[in-house]
C-alpha positions as CSV (number, residue, x, y, z in Angstrom):
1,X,2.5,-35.1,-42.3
2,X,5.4,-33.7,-40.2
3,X,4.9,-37.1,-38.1
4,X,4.7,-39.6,-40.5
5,X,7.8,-38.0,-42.2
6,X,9.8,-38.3,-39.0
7,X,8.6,-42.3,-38.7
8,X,9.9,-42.4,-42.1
9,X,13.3,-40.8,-41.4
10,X,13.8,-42.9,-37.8
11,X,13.3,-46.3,-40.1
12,X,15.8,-45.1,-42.5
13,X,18.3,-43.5,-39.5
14,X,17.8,-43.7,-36.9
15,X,16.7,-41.3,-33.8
16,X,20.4,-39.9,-33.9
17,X,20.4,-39.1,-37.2
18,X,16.5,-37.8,-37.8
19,X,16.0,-35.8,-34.6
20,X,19.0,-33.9,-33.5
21,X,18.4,-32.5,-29.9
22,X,18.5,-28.8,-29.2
23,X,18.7,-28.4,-25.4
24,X,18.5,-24.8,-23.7
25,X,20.3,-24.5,-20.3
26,X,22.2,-22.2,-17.4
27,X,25.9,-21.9,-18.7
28,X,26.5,-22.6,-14.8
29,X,24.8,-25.7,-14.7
30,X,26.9,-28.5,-14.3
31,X,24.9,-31.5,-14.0
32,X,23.1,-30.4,-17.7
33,X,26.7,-31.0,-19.3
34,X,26.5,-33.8,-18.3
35,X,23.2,-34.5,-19.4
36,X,24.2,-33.6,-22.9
37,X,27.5,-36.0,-22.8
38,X,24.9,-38.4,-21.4
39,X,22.6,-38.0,-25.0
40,X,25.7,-37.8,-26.5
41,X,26.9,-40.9,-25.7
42,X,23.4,-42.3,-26.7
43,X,24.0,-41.4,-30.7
44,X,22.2,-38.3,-30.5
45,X,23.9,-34.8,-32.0
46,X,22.9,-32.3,-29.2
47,X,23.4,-28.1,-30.0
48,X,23.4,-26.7,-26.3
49,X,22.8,-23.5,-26.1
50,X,23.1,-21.3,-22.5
51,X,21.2,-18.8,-22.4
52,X,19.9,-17.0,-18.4
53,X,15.9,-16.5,-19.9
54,X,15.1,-20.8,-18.8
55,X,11.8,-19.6,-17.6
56,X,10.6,-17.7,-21.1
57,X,12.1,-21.0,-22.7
58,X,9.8,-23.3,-20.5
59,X,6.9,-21.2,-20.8
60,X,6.5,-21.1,-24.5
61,X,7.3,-25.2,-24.3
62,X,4.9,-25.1,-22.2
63,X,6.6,-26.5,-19.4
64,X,4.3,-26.3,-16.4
65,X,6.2,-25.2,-12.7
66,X,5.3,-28.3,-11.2
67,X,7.3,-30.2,-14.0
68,X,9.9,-28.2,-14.2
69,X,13.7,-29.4,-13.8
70,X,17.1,-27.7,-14.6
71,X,17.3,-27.8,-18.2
72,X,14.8,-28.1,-21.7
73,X,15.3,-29.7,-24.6
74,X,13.4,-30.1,-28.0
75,X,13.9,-33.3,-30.5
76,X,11.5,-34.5,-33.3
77,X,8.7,-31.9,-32.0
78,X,8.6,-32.8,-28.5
79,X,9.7,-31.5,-25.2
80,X,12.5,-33.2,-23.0
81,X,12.3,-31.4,-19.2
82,X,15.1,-33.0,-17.1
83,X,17.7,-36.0,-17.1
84,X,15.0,-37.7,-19.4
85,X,17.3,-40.7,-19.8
86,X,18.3,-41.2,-23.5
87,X,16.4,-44.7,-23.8
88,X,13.3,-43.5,-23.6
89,X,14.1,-40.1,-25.8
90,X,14.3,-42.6,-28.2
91,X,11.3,-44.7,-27.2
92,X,9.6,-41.5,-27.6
93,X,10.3,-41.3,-31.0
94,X,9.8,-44.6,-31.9
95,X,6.4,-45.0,-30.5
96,X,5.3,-41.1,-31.7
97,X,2.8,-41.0,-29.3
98,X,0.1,-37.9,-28.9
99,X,1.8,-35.8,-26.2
100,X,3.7,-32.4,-25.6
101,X,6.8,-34.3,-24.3
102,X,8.7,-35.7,-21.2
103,X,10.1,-35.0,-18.3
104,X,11.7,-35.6,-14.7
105,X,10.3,-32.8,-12.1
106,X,13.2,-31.6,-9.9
107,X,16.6,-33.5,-10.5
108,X,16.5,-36.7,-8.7
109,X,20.3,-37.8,-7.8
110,X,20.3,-41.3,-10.1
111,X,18.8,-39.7,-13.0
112,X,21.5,-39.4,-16.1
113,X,23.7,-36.5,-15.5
114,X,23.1,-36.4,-11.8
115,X,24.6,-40.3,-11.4
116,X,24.0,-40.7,-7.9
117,X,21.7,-43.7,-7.0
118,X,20.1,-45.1,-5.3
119,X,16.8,-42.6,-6.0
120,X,13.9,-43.9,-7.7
121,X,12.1,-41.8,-10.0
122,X,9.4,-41.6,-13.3
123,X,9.7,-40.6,-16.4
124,X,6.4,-38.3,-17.0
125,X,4.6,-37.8,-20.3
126,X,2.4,-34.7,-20.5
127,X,-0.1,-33.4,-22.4
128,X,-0.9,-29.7,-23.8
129,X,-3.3,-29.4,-21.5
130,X,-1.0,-30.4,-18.2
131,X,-2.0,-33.8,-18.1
132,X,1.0,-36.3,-17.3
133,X,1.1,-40.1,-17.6
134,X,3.8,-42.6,-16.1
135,X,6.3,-43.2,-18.9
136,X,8.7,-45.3,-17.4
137,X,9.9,-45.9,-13.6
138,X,13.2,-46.5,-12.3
139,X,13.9,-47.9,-9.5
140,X,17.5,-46.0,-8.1
C-alpha cells in the first residue's frame, strides 16, 4: 500500500514534492553540506540533521561497514549512503524497485558534493540481506 501510494503521489508531484529527504550527518562534515545543496539544487526539500551517533544511525538502516560513506539519508522508504547523485535518487523513486536503498562506499572525489573528477565510481543498490547490484556507473 505505502508503495503504490508514493507511485501515486510522484505522478501527481513529483519526487521533490512526495519524498522529502531527511539526511543524518557530522555537523563537521563539510563535503555532506554540500551534498544537501547538491539535492537541493535537484528539487528536493532536504531536513539535515547533525547529530555525532552516525554509526547507531547506519546500523538500524542497516547500512553494512563495507557500504558505508560519510553521511545517511532516508526518502520515500529507502536508504541513500553517500553522494548518491540526485538523478538517480529520483530514478529510484520512479522505478520503486525491491531494495533497502543506495549508496556510494567511501567518498570518491567526483561524486556530488566531493566535485573533484576525474574518479569513476558506481552507484550500488542493496538488499536487506547485504546483497548490492550496480545501479548506475560513472565514469569521473
Amino acid at each position: 500500500m505505502k508503495k503504490s501510494l508514493l507511485s501515486l503521489a510522484l505522478l501527481l508531484a513529483g519526487p521533490a514534492l512526495a519524498a522529502p529527504v531527511t539526511v543524518y550527518k557530522s555537523p563537521a562534515c563539510g563535503c555532506c553540506e554540500d551534498w544537501v545543496a547538491h539535492m537541493r539544487e535537484s528539487g528536493f526539500e532536504v531536513n539535515s540533521i547533525d547529530t555525532e551517533h552516525m554509526g547507531a544511525i547506519k546500523a538500524r538502516a542497516g547500512v553494512k561497514r563495507e557500504l558505508a560513506s560519510c553521511h545517511t539519508a532516508h526518502v520515500g522508504g529507502y536508504v541513500i549512503e553517500g553522494h548518491v547523485p540526485a538523478a538517480d535518487v529520483k530514478r529510484l523513486l520512479q522505478q520503486q524497485p525491491e531494495v533497502r536503498g543506495l549508496t556510494i562506499p567511501g567518498m570518491p572525489q567526483s561524486a556530488p558534493g566531493m566535485d573533484i573528477p576525474g574518479t569513476p565510481y558506481e552507484v550500488l543498490s542493496f538488499g536487506e540481506q547485504g546483497d548490492t547490484a550496480v545501479f548506475s556507473r560513472y565514469p569521473g
